[in-house]
C-alpha positions in Angstrom: -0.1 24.7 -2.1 -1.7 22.3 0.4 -2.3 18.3 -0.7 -5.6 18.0 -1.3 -7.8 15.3 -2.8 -8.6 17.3 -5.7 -4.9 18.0 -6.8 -3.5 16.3 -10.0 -0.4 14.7 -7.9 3.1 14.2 -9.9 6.1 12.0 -8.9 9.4 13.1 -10.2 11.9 10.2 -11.3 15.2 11.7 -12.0 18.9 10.9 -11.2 19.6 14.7 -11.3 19.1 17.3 -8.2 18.7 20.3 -10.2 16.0 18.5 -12.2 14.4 17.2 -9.4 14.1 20.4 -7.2 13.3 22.2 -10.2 10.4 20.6 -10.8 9.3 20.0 -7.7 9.7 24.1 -7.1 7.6 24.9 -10.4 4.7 22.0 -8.8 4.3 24.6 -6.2 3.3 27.1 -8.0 0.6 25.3 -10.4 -2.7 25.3 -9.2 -4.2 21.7 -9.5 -0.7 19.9 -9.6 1.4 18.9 -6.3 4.4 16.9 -5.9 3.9 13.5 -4.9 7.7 12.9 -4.0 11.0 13.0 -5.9 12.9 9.7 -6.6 16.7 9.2 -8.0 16.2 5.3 -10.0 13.6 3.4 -10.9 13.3 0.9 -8.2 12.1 3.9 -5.8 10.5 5.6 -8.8 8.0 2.0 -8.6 8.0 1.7 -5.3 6.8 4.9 -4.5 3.9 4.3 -7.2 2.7 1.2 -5.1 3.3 3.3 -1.8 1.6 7.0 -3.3 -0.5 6.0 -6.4 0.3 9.2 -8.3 -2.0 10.1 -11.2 1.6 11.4 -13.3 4.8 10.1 -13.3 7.3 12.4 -15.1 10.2 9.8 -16.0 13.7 10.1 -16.9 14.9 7.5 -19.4 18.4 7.1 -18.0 18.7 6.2 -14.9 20.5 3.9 -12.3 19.0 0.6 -11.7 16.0 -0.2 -13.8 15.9 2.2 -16.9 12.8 4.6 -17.6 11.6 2.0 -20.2 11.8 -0.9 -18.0 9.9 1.5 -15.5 7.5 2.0 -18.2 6.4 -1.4 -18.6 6.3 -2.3 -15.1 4.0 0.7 -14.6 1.9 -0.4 -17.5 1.4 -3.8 -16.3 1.1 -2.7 -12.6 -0.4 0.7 -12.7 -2.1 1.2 -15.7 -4.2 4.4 -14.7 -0.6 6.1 -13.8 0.0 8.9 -17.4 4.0 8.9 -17.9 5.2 11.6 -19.3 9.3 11.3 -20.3 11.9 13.7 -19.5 14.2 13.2 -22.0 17.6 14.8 -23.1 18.0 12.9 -26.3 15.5 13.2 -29.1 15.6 10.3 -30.7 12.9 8.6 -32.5 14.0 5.5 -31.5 13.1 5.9 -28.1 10.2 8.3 -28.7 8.1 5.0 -30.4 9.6 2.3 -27.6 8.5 4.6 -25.0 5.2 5.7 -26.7 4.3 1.6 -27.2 5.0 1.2 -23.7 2.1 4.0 -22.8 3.9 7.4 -22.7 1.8 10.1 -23.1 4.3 13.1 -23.0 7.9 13.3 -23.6 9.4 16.7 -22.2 13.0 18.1 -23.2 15.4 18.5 -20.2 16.9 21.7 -22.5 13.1 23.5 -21.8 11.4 21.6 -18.7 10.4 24.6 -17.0 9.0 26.2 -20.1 7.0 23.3 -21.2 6.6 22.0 -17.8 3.2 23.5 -16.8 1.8 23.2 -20.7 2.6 19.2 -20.4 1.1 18.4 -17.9 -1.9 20.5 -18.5 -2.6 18.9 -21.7 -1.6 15.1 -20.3 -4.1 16.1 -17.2 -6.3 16.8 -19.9 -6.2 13.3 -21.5 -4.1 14.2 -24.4 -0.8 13.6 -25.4 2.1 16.3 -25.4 5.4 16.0 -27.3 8.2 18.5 -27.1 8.8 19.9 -30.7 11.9 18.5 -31.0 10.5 14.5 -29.9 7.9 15.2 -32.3 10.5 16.3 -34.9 12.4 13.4 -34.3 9.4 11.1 -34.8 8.4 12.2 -37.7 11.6 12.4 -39.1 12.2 8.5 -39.2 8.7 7.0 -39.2 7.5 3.4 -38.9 5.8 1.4 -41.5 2.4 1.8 -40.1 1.1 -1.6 -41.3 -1.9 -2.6 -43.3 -3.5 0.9 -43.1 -5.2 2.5 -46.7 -4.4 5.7 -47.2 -7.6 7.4 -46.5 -7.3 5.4 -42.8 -3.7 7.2 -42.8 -5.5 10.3 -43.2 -8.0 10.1 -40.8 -5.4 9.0 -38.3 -3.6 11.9 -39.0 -7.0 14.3 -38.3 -7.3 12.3 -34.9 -3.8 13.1 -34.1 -4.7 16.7 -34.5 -7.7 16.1 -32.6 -10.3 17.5 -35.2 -13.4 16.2 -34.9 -15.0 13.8 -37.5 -16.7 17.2 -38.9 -13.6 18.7 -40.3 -12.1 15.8 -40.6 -14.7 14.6 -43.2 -14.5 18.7 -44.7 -11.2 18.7 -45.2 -10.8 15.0 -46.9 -14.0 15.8 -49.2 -15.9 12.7 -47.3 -19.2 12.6 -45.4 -18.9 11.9 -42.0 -20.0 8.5 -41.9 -17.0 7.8 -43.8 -14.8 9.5 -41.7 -17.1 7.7 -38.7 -15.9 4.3 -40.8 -12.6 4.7 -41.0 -12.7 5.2 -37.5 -13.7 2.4 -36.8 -11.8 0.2 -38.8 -8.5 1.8 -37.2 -9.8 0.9 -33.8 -10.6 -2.5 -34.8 -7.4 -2.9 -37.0 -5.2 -1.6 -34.3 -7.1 -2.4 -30.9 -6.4 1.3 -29.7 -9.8 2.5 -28.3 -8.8 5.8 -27.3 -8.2 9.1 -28.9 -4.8 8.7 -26.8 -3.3 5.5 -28.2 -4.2 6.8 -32.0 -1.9 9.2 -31.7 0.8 7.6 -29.6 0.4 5.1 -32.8 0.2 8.0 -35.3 3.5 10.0 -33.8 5.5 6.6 -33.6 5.0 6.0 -37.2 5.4 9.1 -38.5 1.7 10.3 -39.2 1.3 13.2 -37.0 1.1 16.6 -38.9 
């Protein structure tokens, strides 16, 4: 497929070649999506964000030089409209809520990259957020304290994560929607997350995702 102004482009940062030309092979065949480059560490991975501007960066946690977190946070501060999505081959929660506070919005098992692949960054594309099952697993597994929220907020949080809309959200909680419209609200104010996005980063780190 031919770059083209239209085209969702993706920079791969991984210290692996298989990974690498892997993904880059399975770009080529996605309509809408094309490779932006392939880097080996962080420092390229950044410079090539300043140097391409890709809309995706799919980011590997462990590698030489600076780390995929403290590529995270660089691109937050520096290239905030850039969607990470984390290729990981550890689930653990731990680093599922670090990387999710630092603005992930995907995490993507090495084990099935080429299966979820496509689905991943469809769905980030998309503006949601994809988690491999077995990040998700591991998230809700050992969950946070989720400070200062009221149960019902918890469970409106948790319909927001599913992305329901305040209609069934308000059906299956046995509220009206102004409620539900309430609660909303209040977890935007409480938590200055404005985006359907950051709720349920907030929701999977703390263990509040169904």
């Amino acid at each position: 497929m031919s770059v083209n102004d239209s085209a969702t482009q993706v920079l791969v940062a991984d210290d692996q070649v298989l990974v690498r030309a892997g993904v880059a092979a399975l770009l080529a065949q996605m309509d809408g999506f094309v490779c932006a480059g392939t880097v080996e560490d962080g420092d390229a991975c950044l410079a090539a964000c300043a140097r391409a501007a890709p809309d995706i960066v799919l980011l590997d946690l462990h590698m030489p030089g600076s780390d995929g977190l403290q590529v995270a946070q660089a691109l937050r501060e520096h290239h905030p409209g850039v969607r990470i999505v984390i290729l990981t081959s550890r689930a653990e929660a731990a680093l599922a809520r670090r990387a999710l506070a630092l603005g992930a919005v995907g995490f993507v098992s090495k084990d099935f990259v080429l299966d979820e692949l496509a689905l991943a960054l469809r769905t980030v594309a998309a503006g949601r957020v994809y988690l491999s099952p077995d990040v998700a697993l591991a998230a809700v597994q050992a969950p946070g304290a989720a400070p200062g929220l009221t149960p019902r907020q918890k469970d409106v949080l948790r319909g927001i994560a599913r992305g329901a809309p305040n209609k069934l959200i308000a059906r299956e909680l046995g509220v009206s929607v102004k409620t539900v419209e309430y609660h909303r609200a209040e977890l935007i104010q409480r938590l200055d997350l404005h985006d359907v996005a950051s709720l349920t980063r907030f929701a999977v780190a703390n263990g509040l995702a169904d």
